[in-house]
LUMGUBA-415762 format. One line per 10 residues: number of its first residue (from 1); for each residue x, y, z of C-alpha. Coordinates in Angstrom, 1 decimal. Layout:
! residues N
NUM> X/Y/Z  ...
***
This chain:
! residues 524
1> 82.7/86.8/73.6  82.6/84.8/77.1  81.0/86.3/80.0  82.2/86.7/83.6  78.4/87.0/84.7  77.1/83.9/86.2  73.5/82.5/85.5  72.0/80.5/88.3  73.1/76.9/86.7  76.4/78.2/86.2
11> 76.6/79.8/89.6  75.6/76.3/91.1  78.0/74.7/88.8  80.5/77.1/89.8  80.1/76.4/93.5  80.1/72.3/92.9  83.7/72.6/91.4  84.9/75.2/93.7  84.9/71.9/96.5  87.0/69.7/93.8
21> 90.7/69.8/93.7  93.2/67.7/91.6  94.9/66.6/94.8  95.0/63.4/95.9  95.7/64.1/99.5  94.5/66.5/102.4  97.5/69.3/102.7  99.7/68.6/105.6  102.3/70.9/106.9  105.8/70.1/105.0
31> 107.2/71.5/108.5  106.2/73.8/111.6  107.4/76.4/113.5  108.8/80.1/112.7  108.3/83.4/112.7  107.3/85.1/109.0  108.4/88.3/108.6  106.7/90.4/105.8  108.1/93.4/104.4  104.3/95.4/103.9
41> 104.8/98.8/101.6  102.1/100.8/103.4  100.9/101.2/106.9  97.1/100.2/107.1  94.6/102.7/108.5  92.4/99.8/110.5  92.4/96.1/110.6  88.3/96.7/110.9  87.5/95.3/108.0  84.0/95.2/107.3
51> 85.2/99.5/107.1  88.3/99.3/104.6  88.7/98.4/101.0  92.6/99.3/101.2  95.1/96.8/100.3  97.7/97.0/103.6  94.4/96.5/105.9  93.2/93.6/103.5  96.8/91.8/103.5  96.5/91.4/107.5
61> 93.2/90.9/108.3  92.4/88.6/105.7  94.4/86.1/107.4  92.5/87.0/110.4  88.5/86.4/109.2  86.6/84.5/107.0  83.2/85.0/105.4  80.0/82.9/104.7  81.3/82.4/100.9  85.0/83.5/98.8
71> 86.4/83.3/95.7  88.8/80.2/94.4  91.6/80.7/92.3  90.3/81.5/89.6  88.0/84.3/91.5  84.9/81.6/91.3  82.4/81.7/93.9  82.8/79.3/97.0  81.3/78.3/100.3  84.0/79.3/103.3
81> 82.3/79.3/106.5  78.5/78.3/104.8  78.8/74.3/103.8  76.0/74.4/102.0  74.0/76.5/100.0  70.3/76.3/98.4  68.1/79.2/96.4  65.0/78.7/96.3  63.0/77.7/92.9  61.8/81.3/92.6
91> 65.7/83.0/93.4  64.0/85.4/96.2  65.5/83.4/99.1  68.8/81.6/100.0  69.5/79.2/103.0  72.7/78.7/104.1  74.0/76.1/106.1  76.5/76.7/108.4  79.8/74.3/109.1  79.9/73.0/112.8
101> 82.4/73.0/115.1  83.8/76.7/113.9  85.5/78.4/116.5  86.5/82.1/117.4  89.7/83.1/118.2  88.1/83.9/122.1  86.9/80.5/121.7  83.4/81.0/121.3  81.9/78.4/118.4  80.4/79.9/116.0
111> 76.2/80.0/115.3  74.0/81.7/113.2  73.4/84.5/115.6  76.9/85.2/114.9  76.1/85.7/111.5  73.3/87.7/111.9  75.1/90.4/114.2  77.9/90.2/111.2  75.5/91.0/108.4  73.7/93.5/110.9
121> 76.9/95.8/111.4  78.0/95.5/107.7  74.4/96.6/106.9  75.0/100.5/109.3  79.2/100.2/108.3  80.4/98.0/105.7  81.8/100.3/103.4  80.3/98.8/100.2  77.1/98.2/102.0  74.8/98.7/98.8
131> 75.9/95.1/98.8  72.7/94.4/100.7  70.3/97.2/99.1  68.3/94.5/97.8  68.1/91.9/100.6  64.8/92.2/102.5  66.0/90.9/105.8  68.1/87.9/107.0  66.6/85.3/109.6  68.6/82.6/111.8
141> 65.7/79.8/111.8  68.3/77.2/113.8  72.0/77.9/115.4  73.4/76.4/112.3  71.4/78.0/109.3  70.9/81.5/107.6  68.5/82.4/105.5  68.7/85.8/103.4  65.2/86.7/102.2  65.6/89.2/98.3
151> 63.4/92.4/97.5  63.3/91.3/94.1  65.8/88.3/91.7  69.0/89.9/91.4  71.0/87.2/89.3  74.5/88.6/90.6  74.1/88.8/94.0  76.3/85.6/94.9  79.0/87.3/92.8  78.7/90.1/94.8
161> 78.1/88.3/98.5  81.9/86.9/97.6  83.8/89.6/96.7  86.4/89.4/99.0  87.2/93.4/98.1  85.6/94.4/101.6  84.1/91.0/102.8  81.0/90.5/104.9  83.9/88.9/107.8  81.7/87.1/110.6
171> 82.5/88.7/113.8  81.1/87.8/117.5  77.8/88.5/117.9  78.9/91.0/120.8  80.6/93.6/118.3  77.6/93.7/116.3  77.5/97.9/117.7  81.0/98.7/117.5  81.2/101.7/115.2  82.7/102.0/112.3
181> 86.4/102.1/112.2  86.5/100.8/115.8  87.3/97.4/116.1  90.7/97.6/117.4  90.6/94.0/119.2  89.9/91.8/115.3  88.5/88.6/116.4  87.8/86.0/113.7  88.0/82.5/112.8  90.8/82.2/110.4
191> 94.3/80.1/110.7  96.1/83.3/112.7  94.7/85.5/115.5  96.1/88.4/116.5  98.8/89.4/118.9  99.4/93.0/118.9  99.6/96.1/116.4  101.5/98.6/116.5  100.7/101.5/114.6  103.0/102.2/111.7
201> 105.5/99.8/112.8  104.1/96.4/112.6  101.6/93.9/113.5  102.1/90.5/114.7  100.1/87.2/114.1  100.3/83.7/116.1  98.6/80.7/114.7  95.3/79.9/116.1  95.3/76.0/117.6  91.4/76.4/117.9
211> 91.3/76.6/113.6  89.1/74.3/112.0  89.7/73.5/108.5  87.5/73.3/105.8  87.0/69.9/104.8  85.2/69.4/101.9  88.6/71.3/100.3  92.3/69.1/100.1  94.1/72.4/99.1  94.1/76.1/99.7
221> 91.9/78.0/96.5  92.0/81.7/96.5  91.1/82.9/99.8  89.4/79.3/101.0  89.6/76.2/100.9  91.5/73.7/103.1  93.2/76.1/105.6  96.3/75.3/107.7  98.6/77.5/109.9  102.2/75.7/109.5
231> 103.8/79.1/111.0  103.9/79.7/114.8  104.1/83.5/114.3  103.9/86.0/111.5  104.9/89.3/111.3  103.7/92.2/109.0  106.7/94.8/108.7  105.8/97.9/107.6  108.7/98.6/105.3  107.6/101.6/102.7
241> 110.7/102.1/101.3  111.7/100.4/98.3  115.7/99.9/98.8  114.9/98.8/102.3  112.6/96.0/101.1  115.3/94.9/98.8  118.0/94.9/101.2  115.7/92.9/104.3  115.2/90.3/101.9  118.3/90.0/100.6
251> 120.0/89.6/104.4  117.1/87.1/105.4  115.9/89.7/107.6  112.8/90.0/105.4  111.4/86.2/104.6  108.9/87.9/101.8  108.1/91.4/100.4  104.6/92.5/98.4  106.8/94.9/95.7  109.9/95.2/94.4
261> 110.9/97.9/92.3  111.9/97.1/88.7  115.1/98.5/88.6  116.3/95.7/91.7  115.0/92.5/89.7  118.3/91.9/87.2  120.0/91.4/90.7  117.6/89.7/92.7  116.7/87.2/89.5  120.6/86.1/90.3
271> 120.3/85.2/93.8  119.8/81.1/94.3  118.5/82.7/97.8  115.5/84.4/96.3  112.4/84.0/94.3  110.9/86.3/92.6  107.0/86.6/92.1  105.6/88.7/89.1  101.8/89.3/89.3  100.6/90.7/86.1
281> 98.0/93.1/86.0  98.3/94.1/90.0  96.1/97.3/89.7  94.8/99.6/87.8  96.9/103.2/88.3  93.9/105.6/89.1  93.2/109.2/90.5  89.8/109.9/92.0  88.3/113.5/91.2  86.1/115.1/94.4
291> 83.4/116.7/92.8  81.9/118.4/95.5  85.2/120.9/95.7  85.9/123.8/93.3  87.0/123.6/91.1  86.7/119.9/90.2  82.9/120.0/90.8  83.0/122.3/87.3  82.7/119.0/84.7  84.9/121.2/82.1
301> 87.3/121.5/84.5  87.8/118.1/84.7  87.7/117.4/80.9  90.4/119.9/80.6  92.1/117.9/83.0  91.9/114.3/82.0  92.5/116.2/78.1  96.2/117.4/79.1  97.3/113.7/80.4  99.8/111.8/78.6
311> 99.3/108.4/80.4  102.9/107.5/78.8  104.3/109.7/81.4  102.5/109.0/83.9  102.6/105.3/83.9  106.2/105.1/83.6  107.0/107.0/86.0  104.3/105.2/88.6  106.1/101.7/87.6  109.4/102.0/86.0
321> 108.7/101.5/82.9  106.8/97.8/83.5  102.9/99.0/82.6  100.8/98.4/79.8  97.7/101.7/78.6  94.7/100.3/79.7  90.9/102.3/78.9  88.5/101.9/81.4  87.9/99.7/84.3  88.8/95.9/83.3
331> 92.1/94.5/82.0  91.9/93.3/78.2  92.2/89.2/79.2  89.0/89.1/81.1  86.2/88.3/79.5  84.0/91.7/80.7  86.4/94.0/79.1  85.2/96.6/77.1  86.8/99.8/75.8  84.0/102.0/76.0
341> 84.6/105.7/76.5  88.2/105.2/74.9  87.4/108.2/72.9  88.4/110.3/76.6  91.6/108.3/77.1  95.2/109.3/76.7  94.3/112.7/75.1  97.5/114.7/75.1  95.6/117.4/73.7  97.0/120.9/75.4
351> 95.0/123.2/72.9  92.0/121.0/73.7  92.3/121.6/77.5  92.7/125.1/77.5  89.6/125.5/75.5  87.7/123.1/77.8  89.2/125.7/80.7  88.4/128.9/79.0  84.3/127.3/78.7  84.8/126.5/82.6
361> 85.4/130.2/83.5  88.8/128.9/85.2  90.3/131.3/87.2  93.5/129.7/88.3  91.8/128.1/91.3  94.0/125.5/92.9  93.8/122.0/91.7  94.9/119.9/95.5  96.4/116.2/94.2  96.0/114.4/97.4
371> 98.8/111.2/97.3  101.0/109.7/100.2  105.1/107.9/99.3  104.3/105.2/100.8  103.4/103.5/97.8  105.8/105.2/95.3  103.2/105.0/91.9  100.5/106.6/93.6  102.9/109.8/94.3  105.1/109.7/90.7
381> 101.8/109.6/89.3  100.4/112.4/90.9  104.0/114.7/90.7  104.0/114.1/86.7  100.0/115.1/87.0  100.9/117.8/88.5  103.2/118.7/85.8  101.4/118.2/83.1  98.5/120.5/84.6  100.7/123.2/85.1
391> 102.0/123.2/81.7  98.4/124.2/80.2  97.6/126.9/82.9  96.3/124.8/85.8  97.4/125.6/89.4  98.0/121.9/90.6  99.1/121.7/93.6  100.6/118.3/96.0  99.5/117.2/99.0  101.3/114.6/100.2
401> 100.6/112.9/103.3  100.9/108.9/104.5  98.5/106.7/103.1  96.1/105.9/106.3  95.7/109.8/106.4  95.4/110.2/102.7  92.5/107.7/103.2  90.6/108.9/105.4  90.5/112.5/103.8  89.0/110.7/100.8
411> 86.7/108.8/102.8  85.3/111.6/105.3  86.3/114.8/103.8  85.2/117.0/101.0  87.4/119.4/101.8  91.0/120.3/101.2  91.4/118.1/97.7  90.8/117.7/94.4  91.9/114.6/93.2  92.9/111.2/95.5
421> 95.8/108.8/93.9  95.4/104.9/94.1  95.6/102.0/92.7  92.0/99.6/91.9  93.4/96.4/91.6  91.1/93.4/94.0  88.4/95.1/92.4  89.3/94.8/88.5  90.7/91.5/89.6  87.0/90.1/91.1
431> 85.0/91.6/87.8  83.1/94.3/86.9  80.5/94.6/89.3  83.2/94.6/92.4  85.1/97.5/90.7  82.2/99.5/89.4  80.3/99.6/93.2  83.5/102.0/93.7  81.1/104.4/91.6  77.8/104.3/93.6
441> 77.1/105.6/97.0  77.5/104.7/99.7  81.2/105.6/99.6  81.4/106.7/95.9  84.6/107.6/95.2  84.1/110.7/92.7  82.4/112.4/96.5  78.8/113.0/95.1  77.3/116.3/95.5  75.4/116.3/98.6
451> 75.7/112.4/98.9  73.7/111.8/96.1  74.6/109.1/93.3  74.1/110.5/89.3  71.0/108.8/88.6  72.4/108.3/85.6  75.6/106.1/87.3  73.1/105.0/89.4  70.2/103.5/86.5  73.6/101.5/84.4
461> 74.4/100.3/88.3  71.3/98.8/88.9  70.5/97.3/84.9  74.4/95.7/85.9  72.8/93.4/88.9  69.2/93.2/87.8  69.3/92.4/84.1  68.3/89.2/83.5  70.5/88.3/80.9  74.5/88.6/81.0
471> 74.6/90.6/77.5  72.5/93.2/79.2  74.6/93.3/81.9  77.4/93.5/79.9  76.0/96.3/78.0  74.9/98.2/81.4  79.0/97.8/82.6  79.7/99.1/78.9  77.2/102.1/79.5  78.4/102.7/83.2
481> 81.9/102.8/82.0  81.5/105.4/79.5  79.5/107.9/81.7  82.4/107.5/84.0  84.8/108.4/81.8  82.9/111.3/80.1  82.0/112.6/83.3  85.9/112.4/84.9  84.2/110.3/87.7  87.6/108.2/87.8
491> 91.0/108.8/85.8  92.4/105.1/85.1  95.6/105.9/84.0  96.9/102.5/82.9  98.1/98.5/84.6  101.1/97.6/85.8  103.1/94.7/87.1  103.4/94.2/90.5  106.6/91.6/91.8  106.7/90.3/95.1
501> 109.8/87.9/96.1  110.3/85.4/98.8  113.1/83.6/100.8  114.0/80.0/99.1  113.4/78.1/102.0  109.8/79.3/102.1  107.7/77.2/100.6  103.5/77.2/99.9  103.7/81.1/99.0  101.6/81.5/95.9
511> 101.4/85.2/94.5  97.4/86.3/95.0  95.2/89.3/95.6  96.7/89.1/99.2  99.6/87.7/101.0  97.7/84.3/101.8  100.2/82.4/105.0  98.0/79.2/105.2  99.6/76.7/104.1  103.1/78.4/104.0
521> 106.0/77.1/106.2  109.6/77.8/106.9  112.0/74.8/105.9  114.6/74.2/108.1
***
């Protein structure tokens, strides 16, 4: 079976195709001018972010920053802001060399000590920081080079340094000490800049006439490549219900929408005015136990839980009936999927979970499932939970609340829930090692007793970056996935389809981990 992992010649390899494309010619704007309006599903909690790994703050501000190194389309490693990089013959050191004539949106150009006051803050607030654990210090020997200096090899750490799930953005050097959460003004070097943000309403984009392009690209790949801003304006609706969504894009008032429930595509698939977007495998339905609340910090509490759950149920009613079962972590088409720990999945098993409650001394303690509406699978899922839980004894009990909110309870609260509903979908979508960093501190999502990883997570976390082959790092995700799921430090309930839908006379929109508008334009 193929591996995802990359060795150091492939990893080189890997970066020398990301700069070929089949095109023959440099991308040029088919046409300029308009204002994109996008019908968004949820209202984003920040557009800091270096501090979120939600989707709706990741579908802005993505088109706001860049980073040092990306992913292609095919989720392959590439130089974005770096255009060139070397490791050294012993893999303890990499030197980056910087593009020139970068420029900020406040039209500062962009140097190394930029870069250094990026990786500085991401170091106190990222929110996957453990990104870094193993980097030694980072030096800036020239304005236009970087150089990161490793503890020890860690043959995944380019895989890791581009995961675009909460990117290492470069930032002014003057926000290195803004704290976390904070960084209302976003100031970047991408194709739009911002114009203003209004909570739960909207936010608006302009196109940035500073924007350099990366050259050594013809066409937009993934989240790089050669970068254009065709639009004058764009515009981020927040739109969170379904019908709504549907209807603006049906009028025009809506040019494109992220999702559009199952039950509208018949219709929509018969409008000449409309095209529709499936993305297979969009996320991974998941609920996120808190283990440092009673009574979910009792393990056989949460075995009885996850032993009552008919994922059938639940994963229709999250999508409609457009979902596949799906054990563990990974979707079955990538090469790192493994189905370790599928002995815990899909139980059904009442009689089971009331024994597992009777050993747990369960006394009818409320079971809080934290979820918001404003993305409609993360609450069906948890009201059929909820159901299910009552029906073997279990006081389950919803808390519903908007999705900025329900975020921040997960990320700064132990209190007040048991369980947090959302959907892991960049992650899965970037590999194994992007998805499984959800389960190690800092910002584990399971909420670690006393902050403190299971060395046990912790050991399979570290054999996953270290080892130096890619079958033992295989083995370790194999190994980490199974104490996961025997533990109920994550429920993955099952994947589903995600469709988003565009206007006709839009063209350049591709379906990706993000709403990319580079390289889009309005015809007229």
């Amino acid at each position: 079976m193929r591996r995802h992992y990359l060795t150091p010649f492939t990893l080189l390899a890997a970066l020398a195709l990301g700069t070929q494309t089949a095109a023959a010619e440099t991308f040029k704007c088919p046409s300029t001018g308009g204002n994109f309006v996008f019908g968004q599903e949820a209202n984003i909690n920040t557009l800091d972010q270096m501090t979120s790994s939600t989707i709706s703050t990741r579908n802005i501000a993505m088109n706001i920053y860049e980073s040092l190194m990306t992913r292609d389309e095919n989720n392959r490693p590439i130089l974005e802001l770096a255009e060139s990089m070397t490791e050294a013959p012993d893999r303890l050191t990499y030197t980056f060399k910087l593009r020139q004539g970068v420029v900020f949106h406040n039209g500062k150009p962009m140097t190394s000590a930029d870069v250094v006051a990026s990786f500085d803050r991401y170091a106190k607030v990222g929110n996957q920081r453990s990104t870094l654990d193993n980097v030694d210090r980072w030096t800036a020997p020239d304005p236009f080079t970087f150089v990161m200096h490793m503890k020890k090899v860690q043959p995944t750490f380019i895989e890791a340094l581009s995961s675009f799930s909460v990117p290492i953005v470069i930032i002014p050097a003057e926000n290195r000490d803004v704290p976390s959460m904070q960084l209302t003004n976003p100031i970047g070097t991408g194709p739009f800049q911002l114009v203003e943000a209004i909570p739960g309403s909207s936010v608006k984009l302009k196109r940035y006439d500073g924007y350099k392009p990366n050259t050594t690209f013809e066409q937009r790949t993934g989240f790089g490549g050669y970068k254009q801003a065709c639009l004058d304006t764009v515009t981020f609706r927040i739109v969170t219900e379904p019908g709504a969504r549907v209807a603006g894009l049906k009028t025009g008032e809506l040019h494109g929408v992220e999702d559009l429930p199952t039950k509208s595509l018949p219709d929509l698939k018969k409008d000449s005015a409309i095209t529709v977007l499936p993305l297979n495998n969009w996320w991974i339905q998941t609920a996120s136990p808190n283990v440092s609340n009673a009574p979910t910090d009792n393990l056989m509490v949460r075995k009885a839980i996850q032993a009552a759950l008919d994922m059938d149920e639940i994963m229709d009613a999250a999508s409609d009936g457009n979902y596949r079962l799906n054990v563990g972590f990974q979707y079955p088409n990538q090469p790192s999927y493994t189905d370790a720990g599928k002995e815990t999945y899909n139980l059904r098993d009442a009689a089971l979970a009331k024994k597992y409650l009777g050993q747990a001394g369960y006394k009818g303690e409320p079971v809080i499932l934290l979820t918001n509406k404003d993305y409609p699978p993360m609450y069906n899922s948890a009201l059929v939970m909820q159901q299910q839980l009552q029906a073997v004894g279990i006081n389950a009990q919803m808390k519903v609340v908007d999705w900025p909110t329900s975020v921040q309870m997960m990320q700064n609260t132990v209190e007040g829930w048991n369980f947090h509903f959302t959907g892991w979908g960049t992650q899965p979508a970037l590999g194994a090692l992007a998805t499984m960093q959800f389960l190690v501190q800092p910002g584990a999502t399971y909420k670690p007793k006393d902050g403190k990883d299971d060395p046990d997570m912790l050991a399979a976390w570290t054999d996953m970056n270290t080892l130096p082959t890619a079958e033992g790092r295989q083995a370790a995700f194999a190994a980490m996935q199974k104490l996961a799921l025997e533990r109920v430090y994550a429920l993955p309930f099952g994947s589903f389809t995600k469709v988003q839908g565009v206007r006709s006379n839009i063209s350049g929109f591709v379906p990706f981990r993000i709403p990319r508008l580079a390289n889009v334009a309005m015809k007229n």
